[in-house]
C-alpha positions as CSV (number, residue, x, y, z in Angstrom):
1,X,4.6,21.0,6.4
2,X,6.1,18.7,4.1
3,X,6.3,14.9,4.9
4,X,9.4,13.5,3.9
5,X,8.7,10.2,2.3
6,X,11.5,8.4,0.3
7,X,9.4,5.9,-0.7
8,X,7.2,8.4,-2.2
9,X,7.8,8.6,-5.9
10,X,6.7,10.2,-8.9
11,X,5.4,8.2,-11.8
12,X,8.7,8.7,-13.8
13,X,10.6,7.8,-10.9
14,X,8.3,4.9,-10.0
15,X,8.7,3.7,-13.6
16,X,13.2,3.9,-13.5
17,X,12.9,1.7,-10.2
18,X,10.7,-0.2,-11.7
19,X,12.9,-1.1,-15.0
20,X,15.9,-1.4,-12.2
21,X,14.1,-4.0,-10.6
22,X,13.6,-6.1,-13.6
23,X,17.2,-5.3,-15.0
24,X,17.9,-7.3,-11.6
25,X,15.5,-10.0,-11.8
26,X,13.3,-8.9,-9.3
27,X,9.2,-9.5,-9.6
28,X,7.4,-5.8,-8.9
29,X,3.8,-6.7,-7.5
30,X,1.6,-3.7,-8.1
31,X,-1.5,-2.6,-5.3
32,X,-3.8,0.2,-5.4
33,X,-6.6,2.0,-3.3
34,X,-7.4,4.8,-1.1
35,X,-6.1,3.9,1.8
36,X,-7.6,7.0,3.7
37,X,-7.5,5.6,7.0
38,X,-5.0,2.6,7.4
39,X,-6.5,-0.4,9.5
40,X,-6.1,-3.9,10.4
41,X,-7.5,-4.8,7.2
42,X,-5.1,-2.9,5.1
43,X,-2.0,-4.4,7.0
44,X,-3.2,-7.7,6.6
45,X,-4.0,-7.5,2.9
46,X,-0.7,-5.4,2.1
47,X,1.3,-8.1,3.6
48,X,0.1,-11.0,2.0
49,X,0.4,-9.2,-1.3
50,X,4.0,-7.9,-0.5
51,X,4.9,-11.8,0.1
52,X,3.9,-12.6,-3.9
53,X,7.1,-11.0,-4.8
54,X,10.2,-9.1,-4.4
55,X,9.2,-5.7,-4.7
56,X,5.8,-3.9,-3.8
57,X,4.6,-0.8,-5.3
58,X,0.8,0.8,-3.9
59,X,-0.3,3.5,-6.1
60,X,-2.5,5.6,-4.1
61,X,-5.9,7.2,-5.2
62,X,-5.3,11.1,-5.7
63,X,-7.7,13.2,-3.3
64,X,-9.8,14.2,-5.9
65,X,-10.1,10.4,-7.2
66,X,-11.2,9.6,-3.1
67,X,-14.2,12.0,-3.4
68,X,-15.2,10.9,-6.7
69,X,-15.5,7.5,-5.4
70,X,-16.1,7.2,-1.6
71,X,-17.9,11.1,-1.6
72,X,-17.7,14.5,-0.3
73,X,-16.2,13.7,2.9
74,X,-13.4,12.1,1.9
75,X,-10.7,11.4,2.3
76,X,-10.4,12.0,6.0
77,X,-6.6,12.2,5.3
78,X,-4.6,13.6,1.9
79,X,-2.6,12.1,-0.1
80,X,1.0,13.2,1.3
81,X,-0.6,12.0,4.8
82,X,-2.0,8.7,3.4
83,X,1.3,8.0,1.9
84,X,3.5,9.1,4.5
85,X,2.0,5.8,6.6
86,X,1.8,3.6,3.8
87,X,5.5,4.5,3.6
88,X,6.5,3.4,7.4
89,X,5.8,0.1,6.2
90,X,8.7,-2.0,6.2
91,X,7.4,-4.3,3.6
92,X,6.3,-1.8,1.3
93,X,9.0,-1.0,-1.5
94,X,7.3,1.9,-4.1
95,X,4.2,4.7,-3.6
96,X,2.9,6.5,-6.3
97,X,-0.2,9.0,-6.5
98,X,-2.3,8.6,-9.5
99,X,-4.8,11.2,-10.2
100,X,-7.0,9.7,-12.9
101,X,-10.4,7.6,-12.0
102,X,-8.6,4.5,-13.8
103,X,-5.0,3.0,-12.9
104,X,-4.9,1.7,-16.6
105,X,-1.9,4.2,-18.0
106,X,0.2,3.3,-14.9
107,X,-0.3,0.1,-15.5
108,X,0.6,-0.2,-19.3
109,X,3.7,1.6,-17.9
110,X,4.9,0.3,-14.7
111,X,4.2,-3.3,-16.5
112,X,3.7,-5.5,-12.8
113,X,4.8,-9.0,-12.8
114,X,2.2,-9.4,-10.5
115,X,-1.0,-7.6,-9.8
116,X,-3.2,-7.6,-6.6
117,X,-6.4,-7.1,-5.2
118,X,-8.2,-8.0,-2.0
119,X,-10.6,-11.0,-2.1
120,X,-13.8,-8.8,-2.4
121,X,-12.9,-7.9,-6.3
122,X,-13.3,-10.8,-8.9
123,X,-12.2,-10.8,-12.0
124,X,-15.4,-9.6,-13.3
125,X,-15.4,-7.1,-11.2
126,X,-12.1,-5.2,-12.0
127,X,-12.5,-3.1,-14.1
128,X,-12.3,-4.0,-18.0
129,X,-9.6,-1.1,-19.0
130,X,-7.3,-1.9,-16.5
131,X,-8.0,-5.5,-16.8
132,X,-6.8,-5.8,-20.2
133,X,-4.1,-3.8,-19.4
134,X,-3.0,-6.3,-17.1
135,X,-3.6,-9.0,-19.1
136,X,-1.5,-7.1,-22.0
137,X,1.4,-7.2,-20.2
138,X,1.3,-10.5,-18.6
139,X,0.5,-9.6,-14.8
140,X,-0.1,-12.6,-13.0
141,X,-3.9,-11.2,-11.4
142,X,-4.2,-12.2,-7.6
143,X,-7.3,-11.5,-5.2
144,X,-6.2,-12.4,-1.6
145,X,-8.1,-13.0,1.6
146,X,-10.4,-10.1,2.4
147,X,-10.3,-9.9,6.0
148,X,-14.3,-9.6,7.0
149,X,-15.1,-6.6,9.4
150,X,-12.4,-4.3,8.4
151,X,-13.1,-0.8,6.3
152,X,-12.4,2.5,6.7
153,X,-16.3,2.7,6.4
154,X,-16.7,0.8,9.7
155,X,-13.5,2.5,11.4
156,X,-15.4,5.8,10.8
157,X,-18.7,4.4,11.7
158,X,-17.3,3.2,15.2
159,X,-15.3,6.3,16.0
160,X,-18.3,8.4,14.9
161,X,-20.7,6.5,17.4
162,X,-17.3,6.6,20.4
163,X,-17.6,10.6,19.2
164,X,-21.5,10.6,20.1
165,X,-20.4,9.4,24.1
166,X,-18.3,12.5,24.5
């Protein structure tokens, strides 16, 4: 069954609303991650990095992007599901899917006014591509609170040790 997700967008699409936004004045703060299993932590952090701006756009880690980086058991949920939350979010604006191990392209394309991360990245720690495509086009680079006990990690761990009582 398809999900039907208006804020769901291709990366054309993503881009127009985008160059709408500007057209009107309007700062575009960019996010990305998995977002396999939406928690507290995610809330908390998505919130705090909607309030930067006017608009906020997640791009969401393709499937096969997941299991390169978090391994063959994820994600728990696909894309369209993952999406199809992040999208009930009233302070969310624009989702996109990227499928490539780097958000660099989007980047140099979507052009963010403001880009954010949660407070466990650095600026060391980004990664260098995407990095200088942020700094190329002028993204103002924010790492907020990290909210400390939150991860989809931990959310499976405890709902794999509630699954051993049953």
């Amino acid at each position: 069954m398809k999900l039907s997700n208006p804020k769901l967008l291709s990366l054309e699409d993503a881009i127009a609303h985008r160059n709408a936004l500007k057209a009107e004045g309007k700062s575009v703060v960019l996010t990305n991650g998995c977002f396999d299993l939406l928690h507290t932590g995610h809330i908390y952090y998505l919130r705090k990095a909607a309030a930067l701006g006017d608009a906020l756009f997640i791009a969401i880690n393709g499937d096969a992007s997941v299991q390169a980086l978090k391994g063959p058991t994820r994600p728990v949920q696909n894309a369209e599901e993952r999406a199809y939350l992040l999208g009930a979010i009233d302070f969310v604006d624009t989702l996109f899917v990227f499928h490539t191990p780097r958000l660099t392209a989007e980047i140099e394309t979507i052009r963010p006014d403001i880009y954010a991360k949660a407070g466990d990245y650095t600026l060391d720690t980004l990664n260098p591509e995407e990095r200088t495509a942020l700094e190329a086009c002028g993204a103002d680079i924010q790492f907020l609170p990290f909210l400390e006990g939150y991860s989809t990690t931990s959310l499976i761990a405890k709902i794999a040790k509630a699954a051993e009582t049953f």
